[in-house]
Each structure stands twice: as C-alpha cells, then as structure tokens.
Residue, then its C-alpha position, 0 to 999 in steps of 0.5 A: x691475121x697476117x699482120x698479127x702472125x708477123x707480132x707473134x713468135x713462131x714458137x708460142x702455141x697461137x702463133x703455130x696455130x695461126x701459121x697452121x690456118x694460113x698455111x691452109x687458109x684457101x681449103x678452109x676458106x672454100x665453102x665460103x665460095x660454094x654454098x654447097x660445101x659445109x664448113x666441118x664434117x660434122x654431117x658425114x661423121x654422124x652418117x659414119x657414126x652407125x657403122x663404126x658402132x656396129x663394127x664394135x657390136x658385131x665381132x662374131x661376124x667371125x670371117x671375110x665372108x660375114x664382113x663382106x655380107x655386112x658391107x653389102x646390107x650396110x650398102x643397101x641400108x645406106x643407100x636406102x636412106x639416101x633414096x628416102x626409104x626405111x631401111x627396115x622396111x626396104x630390107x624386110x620388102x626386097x627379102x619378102x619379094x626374093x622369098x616369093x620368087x623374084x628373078x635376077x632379071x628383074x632386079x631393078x624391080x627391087x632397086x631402091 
C-alpha cells in the first residue's frame, strides 16, 4: 500500500484515501490483533438502532422528567437483554413484584 500511495498523486480521490487509511492503519489494523475486537461497528449500531427509533416514536415524553423515566426503563430493558432476559417479561415481573409489596431493601431481589 505504501509503494502504490507513493505513484499516486496526493490530490486524486484514491490517493487521499489511501493517504486516510494509512494515517489510521494501526487503529484499523487492531482487531487483527485482539480477537475480541470487530472490524466495523455494525453490532453496536444495531443495539443503538432501537432507542434512536424510539426517540423519533415518542416526542410527547413531553419534559426532563418523561425523558429521564425513559432513560431509566430503556436502561432496565437493555440491561436485561444483556443478562438473557425478556425484557417485557423482566419488566411486567419486577412491576408485578413492586405492586405485591416488594421493599428497597430487598432490591437485588429484583435485579436482573
């Protein structure tokens, strides 16, 4: 890549972009050495992708309070899929125990 970069004039389109991937060649070259690491983001978009939409759904959350209320269910939902766990069925569960009397001293009881 560095012996083509140095034919190509550094005004035409391939070579500005090769000039771009060598500039960043050890952050794009560092899932190579950790197998842990993706090469794109494709993952993480896809997890983002439902609370962008939801974001668009629900304007009529209407002030700071409605938003933060949804930052904390979008929290508990997410951090339920992370443990395995239906969200809908997690929620409906801990709102069902709270109803029958569940106490904040018992809250990792409820934890997911």
């Amino acid at each position: 890549m560095l012996a083509q970069r140095r034919r190509l004039s550094a005004k035409s389109t391939l070579g500005r972009a090769m000039q771009y991937a060598l500039n960043r060649w050890e952050a794009l070259a560092r899932y190579l050495d950790d197998g842990r690491l993706s090469i794109d983001n494709n993952l993480p978009e896809r997890q983002l992708r439902g609370i962008a939409l939801t974001r668009k759904n629900f304007p009529f959350l209407g002030s700071d309070v409605g938003g933060d209320r949804a930052a904390i269910i979008y929290t508990v939902a997410e951090t339920a899929k992370l443990n395995g766990l239906d969200p809908e069925a997690y929620i409906a569960a801990v709102l069902d125990r709270l109803a029958r009397g569940h106490t904040i001293d018992r809250l990792d009881d409820i934890l997911p």
